[in-house]
Every structure is written in C-alpha cells, then in structure tokens.
C-alpha positions in Angstrom: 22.0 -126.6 0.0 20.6 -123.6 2.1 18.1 -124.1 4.7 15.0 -121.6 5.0 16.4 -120.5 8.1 19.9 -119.1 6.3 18.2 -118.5 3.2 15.5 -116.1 5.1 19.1 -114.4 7.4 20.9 -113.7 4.0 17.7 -111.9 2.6 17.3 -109.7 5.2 21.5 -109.0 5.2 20.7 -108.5 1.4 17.9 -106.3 2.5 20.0 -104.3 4.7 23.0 -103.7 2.5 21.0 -102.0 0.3 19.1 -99.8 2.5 22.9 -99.1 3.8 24.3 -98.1 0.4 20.9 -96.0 -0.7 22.1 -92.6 -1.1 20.4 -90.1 1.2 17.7 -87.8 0.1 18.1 -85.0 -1.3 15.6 -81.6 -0.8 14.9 -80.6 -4.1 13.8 -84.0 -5.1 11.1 -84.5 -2.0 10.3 -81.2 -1.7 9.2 -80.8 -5.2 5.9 -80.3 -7.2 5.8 -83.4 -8.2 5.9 -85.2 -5.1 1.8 -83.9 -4.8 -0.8 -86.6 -6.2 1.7 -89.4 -5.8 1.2 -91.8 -3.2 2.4 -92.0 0.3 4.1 -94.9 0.3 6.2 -93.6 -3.1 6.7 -90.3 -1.2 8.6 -92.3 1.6 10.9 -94.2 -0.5 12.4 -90.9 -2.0 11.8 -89.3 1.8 12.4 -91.9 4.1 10.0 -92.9 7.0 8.3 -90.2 9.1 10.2 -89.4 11.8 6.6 -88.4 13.7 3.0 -88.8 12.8 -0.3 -87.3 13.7 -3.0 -88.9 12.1 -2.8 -87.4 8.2 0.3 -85.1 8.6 3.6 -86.4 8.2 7.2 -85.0 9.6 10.5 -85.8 7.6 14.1 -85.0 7.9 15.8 -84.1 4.6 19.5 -82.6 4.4 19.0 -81.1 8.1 15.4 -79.7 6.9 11.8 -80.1 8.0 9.3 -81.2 5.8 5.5 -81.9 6.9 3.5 -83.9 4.6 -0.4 -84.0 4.3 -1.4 -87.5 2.8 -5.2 -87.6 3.4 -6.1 -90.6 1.8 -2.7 -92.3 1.3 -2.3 -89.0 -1.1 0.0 -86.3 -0.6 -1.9 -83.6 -1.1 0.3 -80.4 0.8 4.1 -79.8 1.5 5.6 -77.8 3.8 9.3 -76.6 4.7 10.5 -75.0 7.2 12.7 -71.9 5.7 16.4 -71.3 7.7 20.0 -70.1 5.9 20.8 -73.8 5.0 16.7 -75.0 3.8 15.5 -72.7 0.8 12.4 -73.1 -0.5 12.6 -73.4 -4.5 8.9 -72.9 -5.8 9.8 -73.6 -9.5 8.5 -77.1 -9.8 5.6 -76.3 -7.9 4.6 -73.0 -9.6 7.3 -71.9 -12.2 7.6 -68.3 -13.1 5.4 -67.4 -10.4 8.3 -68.2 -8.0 10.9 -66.1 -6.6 14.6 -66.6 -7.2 15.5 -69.8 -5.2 19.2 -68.1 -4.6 17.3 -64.9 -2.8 15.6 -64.7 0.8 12.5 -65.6 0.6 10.6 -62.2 1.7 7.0 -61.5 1.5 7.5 -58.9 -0.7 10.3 -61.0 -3.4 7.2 -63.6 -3.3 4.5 -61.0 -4.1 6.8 -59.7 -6.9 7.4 -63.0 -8.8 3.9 -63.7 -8.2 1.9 -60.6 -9.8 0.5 -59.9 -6.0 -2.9 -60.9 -4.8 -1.5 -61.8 -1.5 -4.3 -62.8 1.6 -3.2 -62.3 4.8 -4.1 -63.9 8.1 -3.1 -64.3 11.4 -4.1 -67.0 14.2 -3.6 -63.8 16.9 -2.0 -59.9 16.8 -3.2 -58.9 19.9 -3.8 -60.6 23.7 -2.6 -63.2 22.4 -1.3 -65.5 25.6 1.6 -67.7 26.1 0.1 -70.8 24.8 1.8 -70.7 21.8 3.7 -68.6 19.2 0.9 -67.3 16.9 1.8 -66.6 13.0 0.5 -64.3 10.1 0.0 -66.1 6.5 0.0 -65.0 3.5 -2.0 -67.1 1.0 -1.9 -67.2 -2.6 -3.6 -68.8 -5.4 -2.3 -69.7 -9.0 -3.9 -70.1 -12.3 -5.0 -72.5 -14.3 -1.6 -72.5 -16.1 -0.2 -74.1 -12.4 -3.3 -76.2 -11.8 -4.8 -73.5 -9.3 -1.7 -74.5 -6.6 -2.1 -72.8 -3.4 1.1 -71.5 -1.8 0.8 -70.5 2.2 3.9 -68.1 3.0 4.3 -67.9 6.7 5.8 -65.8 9.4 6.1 -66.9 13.4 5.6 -63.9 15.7 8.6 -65.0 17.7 11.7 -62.5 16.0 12.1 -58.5 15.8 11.4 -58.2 12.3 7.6 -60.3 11.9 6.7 -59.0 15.5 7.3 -55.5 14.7 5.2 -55.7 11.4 2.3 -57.2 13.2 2.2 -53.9 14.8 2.3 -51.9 12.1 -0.4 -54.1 10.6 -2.6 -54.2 13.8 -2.4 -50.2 14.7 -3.5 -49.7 11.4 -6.8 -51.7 11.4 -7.0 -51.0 15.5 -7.3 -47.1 14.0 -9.5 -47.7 11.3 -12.4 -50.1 13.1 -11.0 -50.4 16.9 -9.8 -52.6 19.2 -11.9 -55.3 19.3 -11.9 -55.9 15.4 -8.1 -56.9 16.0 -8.3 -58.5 18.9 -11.2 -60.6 17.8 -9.2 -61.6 14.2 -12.3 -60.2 12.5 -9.2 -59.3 9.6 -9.2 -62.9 8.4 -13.1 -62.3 7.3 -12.0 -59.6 5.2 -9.4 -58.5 2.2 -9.8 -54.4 3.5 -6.1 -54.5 5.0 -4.3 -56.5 2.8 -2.6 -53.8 1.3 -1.3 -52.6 4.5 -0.5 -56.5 5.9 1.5 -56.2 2.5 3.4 -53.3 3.4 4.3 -53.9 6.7 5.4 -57.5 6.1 7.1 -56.5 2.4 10.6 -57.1 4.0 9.8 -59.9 6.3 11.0 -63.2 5.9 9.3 -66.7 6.0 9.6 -68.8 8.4 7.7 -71.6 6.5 6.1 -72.3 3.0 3.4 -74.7 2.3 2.0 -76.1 -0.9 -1.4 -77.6 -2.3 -4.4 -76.8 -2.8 -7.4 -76.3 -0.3 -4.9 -75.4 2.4 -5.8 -74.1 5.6 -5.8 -70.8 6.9 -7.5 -69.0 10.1 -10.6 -67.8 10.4 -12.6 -65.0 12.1 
C-alpha cells in the first residue's frame, strides 16, 4: 500500500509527464480572435506561462514569435505580434474579409486595401526626437458592427530605411503646410488633415507589429 509520501512523488511524475508530452503551441491557435474575452488563465494553457510580466501586459514565446497580451482584469482584452519573415500576422479570425492575405507582406497599403481604408495615423515622435528610444508611427483602424467594432493597430518602428524614410515624406509635408513646431510638437495625432499623405508615404511600408482589441492605445498631442 502506498504511503502519502510516494503517492504525492508519483503525482507530480504524473504531472510532469504530461506537461512533457503536451505538444507545443502553435501561433495561429494563441494568436487568434478568439483568444479575446477568454480568461487569462485559459489563455496560458494554450500559450504557456509568460515569459515576462508588467503589471496587466503579458509576453509569450510561440513558434520563435512574440506575442504581448493585455489581461486587465484576468481578461484578455488586446493581442499583439511582432511581424518578421517567419511570424505573419493572419487577421482572419479577428476581422475576416477585412484582412489582408495572410500569405502576402503585411504593408500598410495591402491592409488599407482589404480593409476599405479609413486608416489613423500617429506617431509617438518625427522630429527631435532623442535617443531614448526608437519612436513608431501607427496606424489605427476600426471595424464594424459586423466584427464587433475590433480595433486593429498596424505599427512601424522608425529604426529601418524604408519606415524612416516615409516619416519624412510624411513630416515635410505637414512641416510645409503648418510649420515646424506642429511636427515637432505631434500636434498631427490631434488631427485626421494628413492622413491621406501618412497613407501615401507609408503605402509600401511594412509592419513591424499588429495589435488587436478594442479601446487600444495610441499617442496623443
């Protein structure tokens, strides 16, 4: 007859073995639209525990891919990848037919196609912008009803040729139209006048990172 002792040490061998043979996680099933609403605690038994934490935001390792989840609440309310050649962002169980073709780069411009346009854009700096940190311009979108009003933040870090020279294009435009200090000061994110030319510029561009949900954050003035 086993003792507690033994009984409690073949449990936990039990317990192990099983974590063992668990087959890793996929992306497509934890970054997913349905993953928002559920649970924290059911989010990490498909994802896997946090690698980091800071207080409601949640980093995960998925197939070699970054994934931050927002879980205000013990609810995940956001998602966000980080977009390279091997992590692909496929919007279709988020936002359906509004999504570009998972298989194609995932450009400002493909996103702003699938999407019927509409596109908001942002930036945290263009201009003076200091070493601090590597500043990015966002481009913020909100669906209909038909996809429960889902939120999708396409983003761009100022750090490669491509994004930094469309930044440009995007800042001498508005520098020429209301000056320096309207740039410099991000009195853009206040206002929808140079969208169209954010849109231009950055049409070719692609994300670095997407994010999903709704009531996400973006910079202000």
């Amino acid at each position: 007859m086993k003792t507690r002792a033994s009984l409690f040490v073949s449990l936990a061998l039990c317990g192990l073995a099983s974590q063992a043979s668990a087959a890793p996680a996929k992306l497509a099933d934890v970054f997913n639209g349905e993953m928002l609403g559920t649970n924290l605690r059911y989010f990490e038994s498909v994802a896997g525990i946090a690698r980091t934490s800071n207080g409601d935001s949640h980093n995960y390792k998925v197939q070699g891919c970054d994934i931050t989840a927002n879980a205000a609440g013990g609810t995940i309310n956001e998602l966000r990848l980080e977009l390279s050649p091997t992590c692909k962002a496929d919007l279709h169980s988020f936002i359906g037919d509004f999504a570009p073709a998972a298989n194609q780069a995932f450009t400002f411009g493909a996103f702003n196609e699938s999407s019927g346009g509409g596109l908001e854009f942002y930036a945290d700096c263009l201009q003076l912008c200091g070493n601090a940190y590597d500043p990015s311009v966002y481009a913020l979108w909100e669906g209909p009803r038909a996809v429960g009003f889902m939120q999708v933040l396409v983003e761009a870090k100022l750090v490669d040729d491509a994004p930094i020279e469309a930044s440009g294009k995007w800042a001498a435009a508005m520098t020429q139209a209301k000056g320096d200090d309207f740039v410099v000061d991000t009195r853009f994110n206040c206002e929808r006048t140079f969208d169209p030319q954010a849109m231009q510029a950055f049409a070719k561009v692609q994300a670095s990172a997407v994010t999903l949900g709704t009531g996400l954050t973006k910079p202000g003035c």
